[in-house]
Structures are given as C-alpha cells and as structure tokens.
C-alpha positions in Angstrom: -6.9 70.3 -98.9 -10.5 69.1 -97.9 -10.0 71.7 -94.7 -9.9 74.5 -97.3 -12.8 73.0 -99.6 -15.5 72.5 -96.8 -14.9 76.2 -95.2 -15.1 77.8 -98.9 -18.4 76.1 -99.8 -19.5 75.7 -96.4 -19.8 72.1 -96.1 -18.5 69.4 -93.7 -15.0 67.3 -94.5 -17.2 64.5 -93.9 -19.9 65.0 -96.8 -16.6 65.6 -98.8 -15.5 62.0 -98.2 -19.6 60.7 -98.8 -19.5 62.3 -102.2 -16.1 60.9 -103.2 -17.7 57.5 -101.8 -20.3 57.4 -103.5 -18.5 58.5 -106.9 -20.0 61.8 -107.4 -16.3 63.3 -107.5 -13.1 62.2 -107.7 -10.5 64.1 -106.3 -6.7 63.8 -107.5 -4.1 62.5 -104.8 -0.7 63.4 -104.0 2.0 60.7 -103.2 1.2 61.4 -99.8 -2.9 60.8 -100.2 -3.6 63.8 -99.7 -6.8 65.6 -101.9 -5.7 67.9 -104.6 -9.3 69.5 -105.9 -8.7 70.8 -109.7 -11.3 73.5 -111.4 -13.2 70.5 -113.3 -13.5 68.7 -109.6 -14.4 72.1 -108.5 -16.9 72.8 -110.4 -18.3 69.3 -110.1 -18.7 69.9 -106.6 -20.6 73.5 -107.1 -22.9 71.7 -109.8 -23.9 69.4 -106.7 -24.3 71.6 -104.1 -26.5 73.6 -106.5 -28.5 70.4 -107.1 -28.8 69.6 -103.8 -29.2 72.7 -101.4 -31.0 74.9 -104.4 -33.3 72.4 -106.2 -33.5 69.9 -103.7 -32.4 66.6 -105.1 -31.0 63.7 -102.8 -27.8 62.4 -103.8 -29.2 59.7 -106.1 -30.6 61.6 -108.3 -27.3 63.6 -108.9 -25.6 60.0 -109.4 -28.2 60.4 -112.3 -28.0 63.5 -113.6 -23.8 63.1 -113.4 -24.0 60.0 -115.4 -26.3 61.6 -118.0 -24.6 64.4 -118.4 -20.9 61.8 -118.6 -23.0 60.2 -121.6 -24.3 63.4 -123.2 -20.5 64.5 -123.0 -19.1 61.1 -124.1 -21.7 60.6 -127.1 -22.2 64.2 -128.0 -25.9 63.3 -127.6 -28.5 65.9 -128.7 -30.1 66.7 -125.6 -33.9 67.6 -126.6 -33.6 63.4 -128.3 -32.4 62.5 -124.6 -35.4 64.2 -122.7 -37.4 62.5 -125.5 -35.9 59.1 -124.8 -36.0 59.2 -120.6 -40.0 60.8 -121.1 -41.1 57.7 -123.3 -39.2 55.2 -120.9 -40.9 56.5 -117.6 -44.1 56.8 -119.3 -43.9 53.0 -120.7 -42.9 52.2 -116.5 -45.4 53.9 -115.0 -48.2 52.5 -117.4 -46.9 49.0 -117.5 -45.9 48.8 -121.0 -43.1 46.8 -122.3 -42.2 47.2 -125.3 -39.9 43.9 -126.0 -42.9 41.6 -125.7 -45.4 44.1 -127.5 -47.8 42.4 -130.3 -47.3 46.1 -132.2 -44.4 47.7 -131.7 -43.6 51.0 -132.1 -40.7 52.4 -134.4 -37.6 52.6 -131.8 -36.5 56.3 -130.8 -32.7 56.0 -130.4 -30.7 58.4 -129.4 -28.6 59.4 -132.1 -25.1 61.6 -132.5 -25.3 65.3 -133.4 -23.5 66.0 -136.8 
C-alpha cells in the first residue's frame, strides 16, 4: 500500500501519486485499485529518490535519465557510444550548428548494438 511505501522511504503519499503522474513509475493494481509496488517498481523508486535527494536533479531530468536508461535496456546500447552521441548533440545546440542543412557534413555517429 502507498501508506507503507511513503513511511519506508520517508516520503509523502502525495509525491507517490506525482511520480506515478508524471510516468516515472508505474505501480501494479489490484481489482480493487489499490497499489501493489513489486521489487522492479521498488527499486525504480530508490533509483529516484537517489537522483533527486542525493544528486539533486528535478524530476525532469529523471524523466530523462529513465527513458535513456528504457532505450539502453531496450537496444542493448553501448553506453560509452550513448554519452558520445548526447555530448556531440548538446554541443551542436549550444553552438548553433545544424547538421541537416550543413554545406560539409560530418560522418553520422549512430548508436549502434553491442555484439
């Protein structure tokens, strides 16, 4: 029950229902609609509470980090050619650059599946 959840970890019932919300856990549901947390919604929750009382990062940036790690998982992605990937983007934002309508364009870094 969320009662149980919020006094382990310390957190309102409240923030429990923001975070399901905004889709950074899912809880299962009895017939009755009642919360049933498993061990993978358990430790979703611990990952965001570390993230967000330890490091510091607001809740859109674990929407973020959730999502890349969901791809990473999904695509079996190797991680080192992800940080690559998100580096050379930001950099192209914050100096302006667009690569679609560059006169030179530079070979494409992909992300590509681990063997």
């Amino acid at each position: 029950m969320i009662s149980i959840i919020s006094e382990r970890y310390n957190i309102h019932p409240q923030t429990l229902r923001l975070y399901e919300r905004e889709g950074l856990i899912k809880p299962a549901r009895t017939a009755g609609n009642t919360r049933l947390w498993g061990p993978d919604e358990i430790r979703k929750l611990e990952m965001i509470l570390t993230l967000t009382r330890d490091l510091g990062v607001n809740l859109a940036g674990v929407e973020v980090i959730i999502k890349l790690q969901r791809m990473m998982e999904e695509a079996e992605m190797d991680f080192s050619g992800l940080m690559d990937y998100i580096r050379q983007n930001v950099l192209d934002k914050r100096h302006g650059i667009e690569r679609e309508n560059a006169l030179v364009k530079s070979p494409e870094r992909g992300l590509t599946r681990r063997s």
